[in-house]
Each structure stands twice: as C-alpha cells, then as structure tokens.
C-alpha angles and dihedrals in degrees: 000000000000086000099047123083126235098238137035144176117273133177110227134200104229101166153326100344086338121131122167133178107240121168105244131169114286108253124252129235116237129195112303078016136111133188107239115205098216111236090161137017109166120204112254134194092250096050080064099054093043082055103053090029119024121234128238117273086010106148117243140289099286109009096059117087105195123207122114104173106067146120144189147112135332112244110178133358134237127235102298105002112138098148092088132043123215106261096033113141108242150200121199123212095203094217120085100147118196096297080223110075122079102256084050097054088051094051090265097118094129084073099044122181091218101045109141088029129102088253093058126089132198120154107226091020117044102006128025129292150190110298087105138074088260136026136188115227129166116243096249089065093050115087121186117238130203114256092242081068109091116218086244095067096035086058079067098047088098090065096050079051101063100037081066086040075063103044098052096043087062085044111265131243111108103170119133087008129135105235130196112188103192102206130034089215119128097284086035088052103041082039092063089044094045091050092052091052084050091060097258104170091225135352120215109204113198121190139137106238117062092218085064091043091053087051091055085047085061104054102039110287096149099198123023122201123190108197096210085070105025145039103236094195096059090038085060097039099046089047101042088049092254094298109104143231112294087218119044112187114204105189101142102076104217126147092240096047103078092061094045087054089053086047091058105032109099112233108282091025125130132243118204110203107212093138115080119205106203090222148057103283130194114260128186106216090177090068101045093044095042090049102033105234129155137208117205125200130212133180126196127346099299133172110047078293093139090063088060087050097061086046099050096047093045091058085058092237081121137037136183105179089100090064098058105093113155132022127203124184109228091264090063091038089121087058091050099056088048088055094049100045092042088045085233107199094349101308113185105160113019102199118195114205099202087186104056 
C-alpha cells in the first residue's frame, strides 16, 4: 500500500439528491478483496432513484458513496489474493450477494436472500462505489479487460452485462428472430446491438426522441420507430405479417410500456422485462395466457455475465464508445448528473473520471 495515499476524493450522499466531494481514508483491502484506483464511473438510472429513495440495506446520508458502473486499475491486494496483479486493467459486476443464502450458493446472488440485510453486498447500493478516487471490490466481481478497450466503454460493461443477463435469462438463441426493443435508452440500445450480434433477422427500435433512435441506426437497429409519429403496435404487427416479434425488450420503464410489449410480442413469444415502472401497470393476462406468451425479469448483471461481456466487447461484435457521450471529472459530478438526467445535448452515458 506503500503507493497508495491515505486519503482520497470521494463523492458522498448526504442527503436527499445531495452529493457532495469530501476528502475520506482510502479504503483497505481485506482478504478475496483488491483496492481499485477509479479511471471511469458512469451515471446510471438507479444511482438516480437511491438518491431520491433510498434503497434497502443503503448505507446512511454521509457515509454512503454511490456508483455502481466503473472501471479502472488495481491498485493493492488483499490477504491471499494471487488471482490479480497491481496495474491490471479492470471491469467491475456491482452484485456480490452474501456468498451464504441459498440463491447465492447456486449463482443466483443477484436475487439474495439477504439483500438489505448486513450480510448483502452490492457496490454503489448497499456498500460503497466508485464515485471516488478508490474502491474495494472482491475478486469475483473484477474482471480483467484487453488494453484496445478504453476505461470510458468498460465503465459500461456492466450494462452490456446485464442485457445478456437478460438473454440468457429468456434462453438465448436469437438468431433468425424478430426482435422489438421498447426504449433506446442504454440497455434498449445495447439490447438491439446485442440481438444483432446474436443473428436476429431484424430489430425494430421503438423510442420517442429521434437523437436515441440514431444511436440505435449506428449500431445495427434495422428499423426505428418514433411513437410520436407513429403507432408502434400496428408498425410490428403490419411488418412482421401480423404475427409479431418472437422477443419483445422492455428497457424504458414507462407505465405504458409492459402492455405494448404484450401487444407486439407473437403468441408464444417472450417478453423480457429491463425496464422498471415505479408503479402498479395493466397488464393483460388473457393475452399472454391465450396466447401463451412469457415475460421474463431480470435484475442486475447475474450469472458471470459480465465476463461475456468483456468477451464479447474485446472481439469487437459489440461496441459501447457511441454511447459515451459526456465526461465530468468528480468535482462537476453534480453537472453531470444534471446532464444525464435532463438528457443535455443528447446525452445518452454521462462518465465521471474521479482521478483526472
């Protein structure tokens, strides 16, 4: 630890939407655990919502440093670790669970038993994260990253994570599928890349702002619908000769959003729920049960999916440098969480760099 400072920059949740930089100790690695120096922590969705509600088992107003999406170098090992070397290039996976309960122990731990409890941990939820100069992760939530992958994109790796979290989840094997992906968001977007690299025959994007629905044009969407101009039920259902698509993606979250996916999706066709609406939504249960269709959940980035993820991005079939859009460095974190949630010039990924 000779190399690392005793102190460091964090950005610290001191309230209701209040985050502010404060110098704290330096963390220290304990045993199946290393010290991360941050190069990259990008703003998330749910960063938003823990700090507006607070989150079962989050730790309290000023000692809780949110950020769940980041990469960046190791910097010092715990007791016994021999699996990582100080200097690798790393990715993070925030979910560790507590390694004890029962969906833990079968590779469920993005579902713990325990989660809100002591035993539970989550970096960026229920533990801290990387909005800080360094982090402490366990070592089965590191994954190493190829040196042609900037620190930027593998902040995002843990949304490509959790789209093939999702795709397996709903059983894989898209090729030669018809695919609607509601929501050009980050996981609609990366979902309507990830099913091209999977083989889908053709990808219908469907959004509501035309810069999110270029995005989705650059990195393979095949056919873009913007409801404001047009109805995205009858569009599916006219060009996929009103059969529907046999995998619907839900990744915007609105209230309206699950029902449309029901609408599009062919019978027998699955539903794969990204997206979360913060309140009760219709759902018509005749249709899914006379037709026979499914909708899957997922939640977090689970089953060593991660991993694919790096593997995925380092053989180039998937890229996430177009969704970068800003970058603030931790004093102008604040800005950058306005930009992100205001969507300021486009903004798709807002990344912090605590270190520059």
């Amino acid at each position: 630890m000779s190399t690392v400072p005793e102190t460091m920059k964090a950005a610290i949740l001191m309230g209701r939407n209040h985050l502010k930089v404060r110098e704290v100790p330096v963390p220290r690695p304990g045993p199946m655990e290393v010290l991360l120096k941050v190069e990259s922590c990008a703003c998330c969705s749910t960063d938003v919502a823990l700090m507006d509600k607070p989150l079962p088992g989050q730790p309290p107003y000023g000692n809780f440093i949110p950020g769940h999406e980041y990469a960046g170098i190791v910097a010092a090992l715990g007791e016994g670790v021999d699996e990582f070397r100080v200097g690798d290039r790393v990715a993070v996976e925030a979910h560790l669970g507590c390694m004890r309960c029962k969906n833990c122990r079968v590779g469920n731990y993005t579902a713990c038993l325990n989660y809100g409890t002591a035993k539970h941990r989550a970096n960026g939820m229920t533990s801290n994260g990387g909005f800080a100069h360094y982090v402490i992760n366990n070592i089965n939530t590191v994954h190493p990253i190829p040196n042609h992958i900037d620190f930027n994109e593998a902040a995002l790796i843990t949304n490509l994570g959790c789209v093939l979290y999702g795709f397996e989840t709903i059983g894989g094997y898209v090729a030669g599928n018809q695919v609607a992906v509601i929501g050009p968001g980050p996981l609609g977007l990366i979902s309507s890349q990830v099913a091209k690299a999977l083989g889908a025959e053709k990808v219908f994007l469907i959004g509501t702002r035309a810069s999110r629905l270029s995005k989705g044009a650059e990195t393979g969407a095949d056919r873009l619908i913007n409801i404001h101009e047009e109805n995205a039920v009858e569009v599916v259902l006219k060009e996929t000769n009103g059969i529907g698509t046999d995998l619907v993606v839900e990744s915007s979250g609105a209230s309206d959003a699950p029902m449309m996916a029901i609408k599009m999706a062919k019978p027998m066709g699955k539903i794969l729920m990204l997206g979360m609406p913060h309140e009760p939504v219709l759902v018509d249960f005749e249709d899914l049960l006379m037709k026979n269709k499914s909708i899957h959940t997922v939640r977090g980035e689970g089953w060593s999916n991660v991993a694919r993820a790096v593997s995925l991005l380092g053989s180039g079939k998937v890229t996430l440098k177009p969704y970068v859009t800003h970058t603030f460095p931790l004093n102008e974190i604040t800005t950058a969480f306005e930009t992100f949630v205001k969507r300021i010039e486009g903004a798709v990924k807002v990344v912090v760099k605590p270190n520059e």
